[in-house]
N, CA, C and O atoms as a MOPAC input file, in Angstrom:
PM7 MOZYME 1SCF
protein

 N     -8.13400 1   -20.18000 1    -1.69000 1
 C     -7.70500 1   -18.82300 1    -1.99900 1
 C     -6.38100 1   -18.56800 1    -1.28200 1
 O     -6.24900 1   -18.94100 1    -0.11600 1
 N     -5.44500 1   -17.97800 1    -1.90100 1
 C     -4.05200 1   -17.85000 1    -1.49200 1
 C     -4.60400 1   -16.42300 1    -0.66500 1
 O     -5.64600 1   -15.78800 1    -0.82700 1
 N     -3.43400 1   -16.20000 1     0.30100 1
 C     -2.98500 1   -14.92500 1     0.83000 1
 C     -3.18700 1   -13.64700 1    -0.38100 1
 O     -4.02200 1   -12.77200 1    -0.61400 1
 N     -2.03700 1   -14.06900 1    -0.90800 1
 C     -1.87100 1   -12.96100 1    -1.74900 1
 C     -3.33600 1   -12.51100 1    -2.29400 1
 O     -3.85400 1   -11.41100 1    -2.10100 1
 N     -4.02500 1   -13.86700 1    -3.19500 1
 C     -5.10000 1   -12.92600 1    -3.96300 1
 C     -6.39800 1   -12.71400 1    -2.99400 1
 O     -7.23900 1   -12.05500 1    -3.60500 1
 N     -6.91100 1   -13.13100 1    -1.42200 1
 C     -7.48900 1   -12.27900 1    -0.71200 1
 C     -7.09300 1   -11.28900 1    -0.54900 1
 O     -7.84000 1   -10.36500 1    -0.86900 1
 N     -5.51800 1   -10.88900 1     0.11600 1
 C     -5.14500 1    -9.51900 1     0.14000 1
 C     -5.62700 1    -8.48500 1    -1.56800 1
 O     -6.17900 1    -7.38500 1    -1.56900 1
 N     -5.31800 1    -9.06200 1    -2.47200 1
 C     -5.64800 1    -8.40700 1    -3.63900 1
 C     -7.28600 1    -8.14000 1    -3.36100 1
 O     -7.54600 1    -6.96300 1    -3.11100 1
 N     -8.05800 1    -8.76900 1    -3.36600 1
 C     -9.72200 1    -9.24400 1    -3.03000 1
 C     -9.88600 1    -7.60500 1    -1.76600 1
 O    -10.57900 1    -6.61700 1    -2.01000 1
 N     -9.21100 1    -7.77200 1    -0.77800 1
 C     -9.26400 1    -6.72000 1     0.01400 1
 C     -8.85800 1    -5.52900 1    -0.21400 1
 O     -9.08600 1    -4.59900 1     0.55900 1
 N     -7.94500 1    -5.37300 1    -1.74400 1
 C     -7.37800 1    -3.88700 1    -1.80500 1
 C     -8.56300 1    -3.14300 1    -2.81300 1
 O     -8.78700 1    -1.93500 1    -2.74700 1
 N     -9.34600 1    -4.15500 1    -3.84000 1
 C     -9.83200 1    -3.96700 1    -4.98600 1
 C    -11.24400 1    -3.31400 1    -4.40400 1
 O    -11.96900 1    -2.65200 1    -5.14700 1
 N    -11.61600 1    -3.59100 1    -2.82900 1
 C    -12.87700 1    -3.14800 1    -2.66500 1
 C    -12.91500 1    -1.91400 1    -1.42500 1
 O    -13.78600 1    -1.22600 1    -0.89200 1
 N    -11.44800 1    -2.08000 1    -1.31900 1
 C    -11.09700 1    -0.52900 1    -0.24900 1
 C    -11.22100 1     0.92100 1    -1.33500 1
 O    -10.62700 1     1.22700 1    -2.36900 1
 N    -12.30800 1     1.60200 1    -0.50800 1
 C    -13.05500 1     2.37300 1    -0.80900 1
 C    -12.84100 1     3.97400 1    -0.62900 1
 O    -13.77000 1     4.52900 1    -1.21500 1
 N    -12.08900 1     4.79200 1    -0.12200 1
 C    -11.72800 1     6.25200 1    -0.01400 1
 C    -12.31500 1     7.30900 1    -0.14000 1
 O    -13.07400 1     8.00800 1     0.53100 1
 N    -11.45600 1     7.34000 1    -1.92000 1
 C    -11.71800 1     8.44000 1    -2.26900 1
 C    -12.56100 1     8.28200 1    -3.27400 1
 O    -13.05700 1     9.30400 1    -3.74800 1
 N    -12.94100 1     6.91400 1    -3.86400 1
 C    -14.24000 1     7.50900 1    -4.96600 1
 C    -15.31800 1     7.65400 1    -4.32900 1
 O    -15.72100 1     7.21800 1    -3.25100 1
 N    -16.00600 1     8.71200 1    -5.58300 1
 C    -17.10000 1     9.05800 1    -4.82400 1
 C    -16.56700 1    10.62800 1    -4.80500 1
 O    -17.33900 1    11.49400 1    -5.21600 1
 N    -15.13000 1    11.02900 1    -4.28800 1
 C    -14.68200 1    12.62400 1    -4.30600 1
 C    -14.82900 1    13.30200 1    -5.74000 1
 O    -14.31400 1    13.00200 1    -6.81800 1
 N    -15.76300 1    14.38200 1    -5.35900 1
 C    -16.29300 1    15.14100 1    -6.51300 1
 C    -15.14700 1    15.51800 1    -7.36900 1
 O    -15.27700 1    15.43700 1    -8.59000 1
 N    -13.85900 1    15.98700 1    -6.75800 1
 C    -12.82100 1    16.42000 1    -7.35300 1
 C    -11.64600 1    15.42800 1    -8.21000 1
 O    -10.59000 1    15.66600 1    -8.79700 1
 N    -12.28200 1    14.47100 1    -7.99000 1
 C    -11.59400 1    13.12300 1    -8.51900 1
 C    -12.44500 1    11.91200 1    -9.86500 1
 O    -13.58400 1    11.47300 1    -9.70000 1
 N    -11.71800 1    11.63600 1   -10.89500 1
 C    -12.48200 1    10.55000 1   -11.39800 1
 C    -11.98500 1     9.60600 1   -11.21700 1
 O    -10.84700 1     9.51900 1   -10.75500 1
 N    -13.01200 1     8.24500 1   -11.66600 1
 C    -13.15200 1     7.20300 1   -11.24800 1
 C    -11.81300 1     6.73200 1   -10.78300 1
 O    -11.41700 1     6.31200 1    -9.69500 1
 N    -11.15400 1     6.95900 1   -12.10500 1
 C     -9.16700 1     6.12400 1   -12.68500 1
 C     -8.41100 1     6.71200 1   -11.45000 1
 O     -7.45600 1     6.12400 1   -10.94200 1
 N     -9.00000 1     8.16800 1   -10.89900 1
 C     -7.92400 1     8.71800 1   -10.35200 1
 C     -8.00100 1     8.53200 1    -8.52600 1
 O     -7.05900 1     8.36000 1    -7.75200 1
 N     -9.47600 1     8.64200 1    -8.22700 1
 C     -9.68900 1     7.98600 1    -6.79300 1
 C     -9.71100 1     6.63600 1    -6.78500 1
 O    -10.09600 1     6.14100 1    -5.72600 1
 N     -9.42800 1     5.93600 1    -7.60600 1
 C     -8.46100 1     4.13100 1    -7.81400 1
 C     -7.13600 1     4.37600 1    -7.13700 1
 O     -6.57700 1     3.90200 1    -6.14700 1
 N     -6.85000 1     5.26700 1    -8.01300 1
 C     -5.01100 1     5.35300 1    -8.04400 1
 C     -5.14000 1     5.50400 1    -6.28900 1
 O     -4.70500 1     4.63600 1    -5.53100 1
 N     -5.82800 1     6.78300 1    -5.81500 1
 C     -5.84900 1     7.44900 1    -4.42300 1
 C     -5.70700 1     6.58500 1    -3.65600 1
 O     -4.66900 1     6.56900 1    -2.99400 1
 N     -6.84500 1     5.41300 1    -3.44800 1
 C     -7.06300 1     4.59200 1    -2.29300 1
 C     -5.65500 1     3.64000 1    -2.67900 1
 O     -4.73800 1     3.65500 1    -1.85700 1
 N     -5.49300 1     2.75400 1    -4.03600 1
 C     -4.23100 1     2.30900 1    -3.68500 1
 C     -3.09800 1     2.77300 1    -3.15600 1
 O     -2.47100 1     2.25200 1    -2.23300 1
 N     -2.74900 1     4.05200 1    -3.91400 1
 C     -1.62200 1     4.70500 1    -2.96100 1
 C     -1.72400 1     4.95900 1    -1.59300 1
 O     -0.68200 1     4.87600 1    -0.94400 1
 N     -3.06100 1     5.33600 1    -0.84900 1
 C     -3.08200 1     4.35900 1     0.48500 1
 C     -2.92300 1     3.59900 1     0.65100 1
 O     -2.24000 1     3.59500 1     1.67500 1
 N     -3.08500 1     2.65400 1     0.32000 1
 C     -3.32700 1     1.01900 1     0.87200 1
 C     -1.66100 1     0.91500 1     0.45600 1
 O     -1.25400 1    -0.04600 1     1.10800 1
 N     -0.52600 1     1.47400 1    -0.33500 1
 C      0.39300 1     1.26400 1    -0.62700 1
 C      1.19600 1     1.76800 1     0.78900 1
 O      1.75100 1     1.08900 1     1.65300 1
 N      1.04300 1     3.08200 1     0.68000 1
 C      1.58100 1     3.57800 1     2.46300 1
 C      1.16900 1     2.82700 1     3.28000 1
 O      2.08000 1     2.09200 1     3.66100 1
 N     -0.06500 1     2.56300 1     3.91400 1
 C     -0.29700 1     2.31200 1     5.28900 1
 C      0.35000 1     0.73300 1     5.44200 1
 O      0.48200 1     0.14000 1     6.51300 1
 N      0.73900 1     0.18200 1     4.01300 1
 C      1.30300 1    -1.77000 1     4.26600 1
 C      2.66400 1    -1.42300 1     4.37500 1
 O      3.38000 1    -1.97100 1     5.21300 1
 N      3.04400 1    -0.64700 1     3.67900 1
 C      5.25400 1    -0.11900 1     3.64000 1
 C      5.11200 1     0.42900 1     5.32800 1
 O      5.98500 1     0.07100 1     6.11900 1
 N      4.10700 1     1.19600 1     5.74200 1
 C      4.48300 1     1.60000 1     7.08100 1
 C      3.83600 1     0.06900 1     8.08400 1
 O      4.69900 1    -0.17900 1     8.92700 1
 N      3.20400 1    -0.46600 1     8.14800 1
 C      3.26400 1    -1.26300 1     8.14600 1
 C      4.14600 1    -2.55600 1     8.64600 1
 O      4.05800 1    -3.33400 1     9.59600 1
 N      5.09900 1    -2.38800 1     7.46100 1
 C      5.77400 1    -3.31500 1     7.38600 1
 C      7.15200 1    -3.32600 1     7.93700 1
 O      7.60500 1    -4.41100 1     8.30500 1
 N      7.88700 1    -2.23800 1     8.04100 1
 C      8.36500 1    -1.60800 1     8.99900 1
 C      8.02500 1    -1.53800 1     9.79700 1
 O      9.09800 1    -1.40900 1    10.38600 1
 N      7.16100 1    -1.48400 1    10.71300 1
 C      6.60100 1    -1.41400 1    12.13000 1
 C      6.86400 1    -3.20900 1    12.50300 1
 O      7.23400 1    -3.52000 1    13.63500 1
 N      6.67800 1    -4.05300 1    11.66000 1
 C      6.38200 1    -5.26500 1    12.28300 1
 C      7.99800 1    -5.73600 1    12.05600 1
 O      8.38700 1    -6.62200 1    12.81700 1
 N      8.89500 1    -5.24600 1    11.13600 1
 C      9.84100 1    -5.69000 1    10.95600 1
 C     11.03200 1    -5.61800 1    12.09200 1
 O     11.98100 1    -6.37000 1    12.31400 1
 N     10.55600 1    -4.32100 1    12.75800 1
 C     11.29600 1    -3.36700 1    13.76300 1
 C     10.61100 1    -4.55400 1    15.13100 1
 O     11.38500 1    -5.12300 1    15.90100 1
 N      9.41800 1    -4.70200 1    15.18700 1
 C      9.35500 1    -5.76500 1    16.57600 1
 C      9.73200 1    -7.05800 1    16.39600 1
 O      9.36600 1    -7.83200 1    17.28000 1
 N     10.55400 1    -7.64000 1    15.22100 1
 C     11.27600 1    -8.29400 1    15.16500 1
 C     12.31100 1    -8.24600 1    14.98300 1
 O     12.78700 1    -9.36600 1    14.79900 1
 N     13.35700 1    -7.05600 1    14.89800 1
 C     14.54700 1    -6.95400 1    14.92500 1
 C     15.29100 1    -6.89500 1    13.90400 1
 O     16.51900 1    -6.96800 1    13.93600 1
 N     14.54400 1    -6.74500 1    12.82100 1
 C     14.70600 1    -7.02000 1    11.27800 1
 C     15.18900 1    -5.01500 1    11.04500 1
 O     14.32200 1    -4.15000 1    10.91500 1
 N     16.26000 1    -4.80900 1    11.04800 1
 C     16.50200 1    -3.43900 1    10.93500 1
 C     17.38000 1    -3.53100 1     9.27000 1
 O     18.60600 1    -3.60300 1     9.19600 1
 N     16.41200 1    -3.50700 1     7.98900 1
 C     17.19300 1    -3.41300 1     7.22900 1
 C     17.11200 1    -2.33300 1     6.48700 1
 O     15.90300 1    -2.16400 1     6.64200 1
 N     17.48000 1    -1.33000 1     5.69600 1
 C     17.87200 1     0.05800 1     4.75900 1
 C     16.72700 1    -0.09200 1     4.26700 1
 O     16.27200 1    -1.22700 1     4.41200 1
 N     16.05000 1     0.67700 1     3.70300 1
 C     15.14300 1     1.18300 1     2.98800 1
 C     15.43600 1     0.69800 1     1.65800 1
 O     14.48200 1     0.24700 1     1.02500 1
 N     16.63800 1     0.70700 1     1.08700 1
 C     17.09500 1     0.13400 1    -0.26600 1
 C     16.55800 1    -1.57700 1    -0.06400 1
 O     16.01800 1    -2.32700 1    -0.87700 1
 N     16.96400 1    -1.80100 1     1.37500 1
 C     17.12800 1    -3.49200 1     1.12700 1
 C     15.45300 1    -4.20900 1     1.16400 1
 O     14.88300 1    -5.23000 1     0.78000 1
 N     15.15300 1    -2.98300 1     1.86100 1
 C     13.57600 1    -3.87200 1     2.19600 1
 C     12.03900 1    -3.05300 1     1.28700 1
 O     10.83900 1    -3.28100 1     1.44300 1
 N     12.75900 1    -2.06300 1     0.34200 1
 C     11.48300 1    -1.86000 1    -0.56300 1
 C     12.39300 1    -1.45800 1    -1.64800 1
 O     11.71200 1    -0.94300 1    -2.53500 1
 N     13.76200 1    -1.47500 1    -1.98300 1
 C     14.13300 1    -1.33200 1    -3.66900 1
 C     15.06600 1     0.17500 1    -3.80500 1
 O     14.61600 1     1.25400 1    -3.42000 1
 N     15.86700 1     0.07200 1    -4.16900 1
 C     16.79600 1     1.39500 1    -4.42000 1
 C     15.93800 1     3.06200 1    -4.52800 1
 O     16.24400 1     4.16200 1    -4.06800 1
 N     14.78100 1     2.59300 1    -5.35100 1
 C     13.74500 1     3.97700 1    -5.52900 1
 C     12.58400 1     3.85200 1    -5.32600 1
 O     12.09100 1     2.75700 1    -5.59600 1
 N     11.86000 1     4.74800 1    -4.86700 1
 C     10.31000 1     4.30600 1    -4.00000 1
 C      9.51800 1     4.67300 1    -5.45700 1
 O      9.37900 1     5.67600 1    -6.15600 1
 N      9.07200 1     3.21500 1    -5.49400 1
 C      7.88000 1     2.79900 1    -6.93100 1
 C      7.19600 1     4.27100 1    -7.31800 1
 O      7.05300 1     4.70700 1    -8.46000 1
 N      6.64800 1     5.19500 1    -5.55600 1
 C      5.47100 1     6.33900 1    -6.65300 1
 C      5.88900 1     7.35400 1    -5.52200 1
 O      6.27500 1     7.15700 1    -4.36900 1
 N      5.59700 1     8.97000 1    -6.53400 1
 C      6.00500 1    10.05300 1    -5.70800 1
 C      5.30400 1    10.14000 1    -4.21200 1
 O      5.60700 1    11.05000 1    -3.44000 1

């Protein structure tokens, strides 16, 4: 099993918000990924910064941030 598709394996069963009465299924999906989307971008920056890796926001996630 590669990195990548455990990490996938680990996002598919992170758990949140379904289950929130105010939410369906499609939409507390979306919820927990868009966590799991923040907490790896912050993240990733944090680990980039204790290595000295200081690059723009353009250079190290893309000219426009993928979701509002």
């Amino acid at each position: 099993m590669s990195a990548e598709s455990n990490a996938r394996s680990h996002a598919q069963e992170f758990r949140w918000w379904r289950g929130c009465p105010e939410l369906t299924e499609d939409e507390a999906r979306l919820q927990d990924l868009l966590a799991l989307f923040r907490a790896t971008e912050e993240l990733i920056r944090e680990q980039r910064g204790l290595l000295g890796y200081y690059d723009s926001e353009a250079e190290l996630f893309g000219e426009e941030p993928p979701f509002g």
